[in-house]
Each structure stands twice: as structure tokens, then as C-alpha cells.
Backbone bond lengths (Angstrom), bond angles and torsions (degrees), N, CA, C in turn:
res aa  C-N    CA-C-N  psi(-1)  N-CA   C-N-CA  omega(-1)  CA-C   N-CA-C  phi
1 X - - - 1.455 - - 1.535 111.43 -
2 X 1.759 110.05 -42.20 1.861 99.27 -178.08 1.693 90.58 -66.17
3 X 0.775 130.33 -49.89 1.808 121.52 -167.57 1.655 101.47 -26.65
4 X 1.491 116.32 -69.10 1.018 115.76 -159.84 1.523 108.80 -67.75
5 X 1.256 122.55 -18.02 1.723 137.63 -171.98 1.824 87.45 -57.59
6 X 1.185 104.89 -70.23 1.735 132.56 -142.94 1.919 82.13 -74.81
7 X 0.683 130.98 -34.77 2.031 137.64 -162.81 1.687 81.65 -80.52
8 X 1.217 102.57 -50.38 2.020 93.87 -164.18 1.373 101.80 -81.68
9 X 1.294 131.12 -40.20 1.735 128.82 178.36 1.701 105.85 -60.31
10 X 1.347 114.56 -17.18 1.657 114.96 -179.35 1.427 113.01 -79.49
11 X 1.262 98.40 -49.10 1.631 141.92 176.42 2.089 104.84 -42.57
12 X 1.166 95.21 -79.74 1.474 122.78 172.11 2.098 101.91 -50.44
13 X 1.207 114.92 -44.42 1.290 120.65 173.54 1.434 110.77 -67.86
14 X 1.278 142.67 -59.93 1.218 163.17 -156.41 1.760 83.11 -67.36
15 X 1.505 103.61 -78.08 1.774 96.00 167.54 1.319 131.71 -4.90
16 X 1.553 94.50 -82.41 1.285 113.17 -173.89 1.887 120.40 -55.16
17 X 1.217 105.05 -35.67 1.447 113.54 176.31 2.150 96.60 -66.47
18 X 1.098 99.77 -58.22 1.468 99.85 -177.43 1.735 107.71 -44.67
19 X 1.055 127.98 -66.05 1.452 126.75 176.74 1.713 111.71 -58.78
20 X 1.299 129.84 -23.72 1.156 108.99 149.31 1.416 138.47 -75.27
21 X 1.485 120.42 -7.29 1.299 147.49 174.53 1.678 100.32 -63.83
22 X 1.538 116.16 -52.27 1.404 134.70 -155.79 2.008 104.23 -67.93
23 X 1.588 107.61 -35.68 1.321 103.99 -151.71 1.330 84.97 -83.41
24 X 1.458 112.32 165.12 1.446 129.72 179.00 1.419 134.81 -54.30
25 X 1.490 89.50 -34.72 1.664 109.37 174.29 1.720 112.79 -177.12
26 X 1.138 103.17 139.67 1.434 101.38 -165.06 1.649 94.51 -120.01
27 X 1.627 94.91 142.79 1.739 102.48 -175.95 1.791 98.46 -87.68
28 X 1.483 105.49 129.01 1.024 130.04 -179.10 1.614 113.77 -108.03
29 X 1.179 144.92 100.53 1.687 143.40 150.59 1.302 111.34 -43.82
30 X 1.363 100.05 142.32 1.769 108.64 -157.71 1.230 90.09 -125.72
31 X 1.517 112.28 111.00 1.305 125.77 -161.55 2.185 107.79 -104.19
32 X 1.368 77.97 126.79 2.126 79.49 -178.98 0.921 105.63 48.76
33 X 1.927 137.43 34.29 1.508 146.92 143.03 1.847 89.08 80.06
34 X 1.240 140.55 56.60 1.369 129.56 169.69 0.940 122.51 -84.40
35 X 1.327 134.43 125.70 1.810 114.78 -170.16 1.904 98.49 -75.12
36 X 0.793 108.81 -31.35 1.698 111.81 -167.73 1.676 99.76 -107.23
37 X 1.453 121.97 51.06 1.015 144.85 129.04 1.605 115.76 -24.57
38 X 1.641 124.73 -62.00 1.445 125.44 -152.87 1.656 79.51 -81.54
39 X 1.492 130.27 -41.84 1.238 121.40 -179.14 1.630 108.23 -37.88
40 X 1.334 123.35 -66.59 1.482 120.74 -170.68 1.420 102.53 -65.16
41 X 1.026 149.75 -17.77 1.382 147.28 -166.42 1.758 94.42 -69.22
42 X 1.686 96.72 -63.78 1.465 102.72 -167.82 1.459 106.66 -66.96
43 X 1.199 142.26 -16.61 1.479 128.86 171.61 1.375 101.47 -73.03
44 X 1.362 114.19 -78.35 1.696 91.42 171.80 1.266 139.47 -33.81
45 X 0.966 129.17 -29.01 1.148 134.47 175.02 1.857 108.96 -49.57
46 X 1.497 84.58 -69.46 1.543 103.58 -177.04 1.279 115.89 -85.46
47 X 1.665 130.29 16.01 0.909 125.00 159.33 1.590 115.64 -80.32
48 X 1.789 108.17 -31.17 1.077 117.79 -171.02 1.785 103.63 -86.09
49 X 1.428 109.98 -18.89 1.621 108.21 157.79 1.449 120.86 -40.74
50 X 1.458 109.32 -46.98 1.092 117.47 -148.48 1.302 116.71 -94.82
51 X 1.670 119.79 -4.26 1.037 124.93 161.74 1.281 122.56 -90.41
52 X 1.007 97.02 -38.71 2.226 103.18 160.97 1.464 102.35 -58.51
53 X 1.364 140.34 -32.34 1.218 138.72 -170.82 1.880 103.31 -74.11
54 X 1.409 94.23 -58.12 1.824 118.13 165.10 1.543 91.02 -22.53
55 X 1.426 101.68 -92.47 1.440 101.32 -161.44 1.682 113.11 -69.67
56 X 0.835 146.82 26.44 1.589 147.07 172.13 1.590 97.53 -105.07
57 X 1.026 106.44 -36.38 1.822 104.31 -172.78 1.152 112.60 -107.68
58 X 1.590 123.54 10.16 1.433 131.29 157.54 1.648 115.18 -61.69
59 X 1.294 89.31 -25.82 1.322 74.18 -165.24 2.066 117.59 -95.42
60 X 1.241 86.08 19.65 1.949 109.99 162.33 1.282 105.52 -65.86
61 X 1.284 106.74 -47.07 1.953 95.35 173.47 1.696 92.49 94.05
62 X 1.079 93.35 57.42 1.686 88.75 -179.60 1.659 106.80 -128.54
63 X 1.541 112.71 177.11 1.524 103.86 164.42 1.229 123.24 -59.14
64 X 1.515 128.19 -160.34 1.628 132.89 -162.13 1.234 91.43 -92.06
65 X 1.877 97.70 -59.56 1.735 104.26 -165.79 1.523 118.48 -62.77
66 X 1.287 130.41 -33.07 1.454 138.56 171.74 1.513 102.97 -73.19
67 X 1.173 132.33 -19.01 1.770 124.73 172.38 1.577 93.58 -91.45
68 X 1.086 123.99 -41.77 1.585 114.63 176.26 1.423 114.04 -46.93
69 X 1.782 103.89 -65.20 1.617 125.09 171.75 1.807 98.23 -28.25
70 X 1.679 116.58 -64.29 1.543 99.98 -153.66 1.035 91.94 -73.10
71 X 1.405 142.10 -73.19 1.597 151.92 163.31 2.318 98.63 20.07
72 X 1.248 87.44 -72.72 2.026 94.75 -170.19 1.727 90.41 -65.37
73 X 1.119 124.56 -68.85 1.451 124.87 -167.39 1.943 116.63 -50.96
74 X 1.499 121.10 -22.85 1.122 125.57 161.93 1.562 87.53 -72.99
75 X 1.806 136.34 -95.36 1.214 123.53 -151.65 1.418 120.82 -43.85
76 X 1.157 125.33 -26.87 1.795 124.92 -178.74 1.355 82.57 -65.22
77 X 1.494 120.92 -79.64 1.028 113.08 -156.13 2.159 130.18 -39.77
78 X 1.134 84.25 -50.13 1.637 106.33 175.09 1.435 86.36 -43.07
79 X 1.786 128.36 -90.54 1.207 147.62 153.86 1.693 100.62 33.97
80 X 1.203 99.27 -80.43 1.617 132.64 -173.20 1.369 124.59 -57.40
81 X 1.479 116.59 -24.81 1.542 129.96 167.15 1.104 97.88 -110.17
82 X 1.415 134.61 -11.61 1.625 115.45 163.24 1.045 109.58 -57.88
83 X 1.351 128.95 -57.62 1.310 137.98 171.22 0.939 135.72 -50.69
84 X 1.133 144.52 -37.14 1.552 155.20 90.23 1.701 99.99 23.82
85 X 1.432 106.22 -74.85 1.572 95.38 177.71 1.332 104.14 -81.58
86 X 0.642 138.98 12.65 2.217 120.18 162.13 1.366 83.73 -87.16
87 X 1.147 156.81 -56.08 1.274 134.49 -138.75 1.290 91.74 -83.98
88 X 1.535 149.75 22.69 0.986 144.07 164.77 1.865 127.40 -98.73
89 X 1.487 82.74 -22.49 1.387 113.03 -166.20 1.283 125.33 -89.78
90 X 1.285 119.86 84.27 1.812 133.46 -171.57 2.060 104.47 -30.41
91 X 1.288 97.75 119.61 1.471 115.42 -179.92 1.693 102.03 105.01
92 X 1.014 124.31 -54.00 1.628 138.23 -172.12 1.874 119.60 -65.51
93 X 1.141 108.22 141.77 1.844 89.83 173.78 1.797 104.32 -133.98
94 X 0.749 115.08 -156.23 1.482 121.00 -169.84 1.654 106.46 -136.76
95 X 1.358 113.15 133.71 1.818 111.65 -161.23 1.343 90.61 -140.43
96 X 1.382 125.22 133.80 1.407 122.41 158.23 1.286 107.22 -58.35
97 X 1.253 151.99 -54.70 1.130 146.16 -155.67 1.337 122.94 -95.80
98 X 1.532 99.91 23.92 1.653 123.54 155.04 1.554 90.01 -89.85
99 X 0.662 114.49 -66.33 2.127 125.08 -170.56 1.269 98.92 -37.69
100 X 1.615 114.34 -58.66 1.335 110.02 -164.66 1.631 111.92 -72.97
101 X 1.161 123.65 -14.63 1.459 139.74 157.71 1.533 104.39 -44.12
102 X 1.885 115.35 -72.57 0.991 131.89 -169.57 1.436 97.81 -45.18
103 X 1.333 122.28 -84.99 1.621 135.24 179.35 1.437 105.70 -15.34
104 X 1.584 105.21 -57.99 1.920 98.50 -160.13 1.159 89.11 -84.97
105 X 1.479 171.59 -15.21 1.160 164.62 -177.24 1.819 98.21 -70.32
106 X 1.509 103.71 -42.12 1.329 84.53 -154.72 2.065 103.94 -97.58
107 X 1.917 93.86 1.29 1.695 100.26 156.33 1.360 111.04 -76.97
108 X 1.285 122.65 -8.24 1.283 103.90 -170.98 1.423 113.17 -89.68
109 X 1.599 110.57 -27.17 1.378 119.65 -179.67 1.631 101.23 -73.26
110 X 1.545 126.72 -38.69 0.777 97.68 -176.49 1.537 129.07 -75.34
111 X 1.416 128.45 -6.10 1.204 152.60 158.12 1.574 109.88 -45.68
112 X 1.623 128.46 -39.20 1.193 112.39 -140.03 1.784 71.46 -108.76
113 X 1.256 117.93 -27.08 2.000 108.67 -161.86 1.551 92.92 -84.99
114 X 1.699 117.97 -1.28 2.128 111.41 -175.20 1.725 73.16 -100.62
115 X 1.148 126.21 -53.69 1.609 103.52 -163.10 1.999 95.40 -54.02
116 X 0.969 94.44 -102.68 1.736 109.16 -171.96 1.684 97.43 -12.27
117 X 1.144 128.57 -38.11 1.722 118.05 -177.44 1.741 118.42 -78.31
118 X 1.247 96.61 -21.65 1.486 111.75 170.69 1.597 115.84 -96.69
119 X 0.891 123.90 -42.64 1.792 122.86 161.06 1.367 114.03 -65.56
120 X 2.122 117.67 10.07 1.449 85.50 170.36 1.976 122.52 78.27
121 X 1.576 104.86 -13.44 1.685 105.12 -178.75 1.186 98.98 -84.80
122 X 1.503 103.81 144.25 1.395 128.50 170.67 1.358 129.67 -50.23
123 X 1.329 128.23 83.79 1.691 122.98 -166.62 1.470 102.22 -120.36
124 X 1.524 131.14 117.24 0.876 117.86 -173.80 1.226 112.44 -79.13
125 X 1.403 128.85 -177.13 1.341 128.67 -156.54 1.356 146.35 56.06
126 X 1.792 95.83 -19.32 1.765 114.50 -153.27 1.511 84.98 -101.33
């Protein structure tokens, strides 16, 4: 039953990033004046991909580092046809270095669920 929980919260996520991809322009708060603001947006974003991704492909029954491996290689990838569709999308364009945002956002998550799974810390779900 969690299999199917964690597949639809990925599912439902993947969505949701896609329909924000679609609208013309999305109002963004410009936090502590950063010019590369949309940069942190997209790591978070896909950091939090990547833990719904984490746990959806946990349940392959595989090692840490090869669930990490598919975990980043689904979010780049996702990442990469998001972008793909912004460049479709009147007002919007498509930037590698939105992707590369996406990608390291979603190494970073996978970094923080191999630390905490290897030290033994308490993460629920993981």
C-alpha cells in the first residue's frame, strides 16, 4: 500500500511542476535581493522531487547508491523535458542552467537521505 502512496505523491508532484511549467509567468518573491533567485527555486523544487522519487524507487529493493543513481537520473531527466516544454510556452523560454539547477538540487537531496541513511538518523519514511 505505501508503494502506491509514494508512486502517486511523485506522480501528483511531477504534475504539479508540469502545470507550473505551462502558465506564462509565475510571480516569484525575491528573497535577500538574489539575482539567481529562479536558480534556488529550481533546486528546491527538485530537491523535493527527488525525495518523492527516493522513496517511489525504494521500493525496487535495491542498494542506496543505485536508488540514489535512479532517483538524480529520473529528476535531470524530468528537469530536461520540463524545459523542453517551456520552450514551448508563449512568455517562458528554456535555459540549461535551470536544468542544471534542477540536477544539483536533486544531488543534493540525494546527498542529505545517503548521509542521514548511513549515520543511522531518524528520517521517517526513508
Amino acid at each position: 500500500m505505501t508503494k502506491y502512496f509514494d508512486l502517486s505523491a511523485l506522480l501528483l508532484y511531477c504534475l504539479f511542476i508540469y502545470w507550473l511549467s505551462d502558465q506564462q509567468s509565475l510571480p516569484s518573491p525575491t528573497w535577500w535581493g538574489l539575482e539567481f533567485q529562479d536558480k534556488i527555486n529550481h533546486a528546491g523544487a527538485y530537491f523535493i522531487m527527488a525525495t518523492f522519487a527516493w522513496r517511489s524507487f525504494r521500493h525496487i529493493g535495491t542498494s542506496s547508491i543505485v536508488l540514489a543513481l535512479i532517483s538524480i537520473l529520473f529528476c535531470s531527466l524530468y528537469g530536461a523535458s520540463d524545459e523542453w516544454h517551456q520552450s514551448f510556452v508563449e512568455g517562458r523560454s528554456s535555459d540549461v542552467m535551470d536544468w542544471l539547477a534542477d540536477t544539483s538540487g536533486a544531488v543534493m537531496a540525494m546527498v542529505c537521505l545517503y548521509f542521514f541513511q548511513r549515520r543511522n538518523i531518524f528520517v521517517p519514511g526513508i
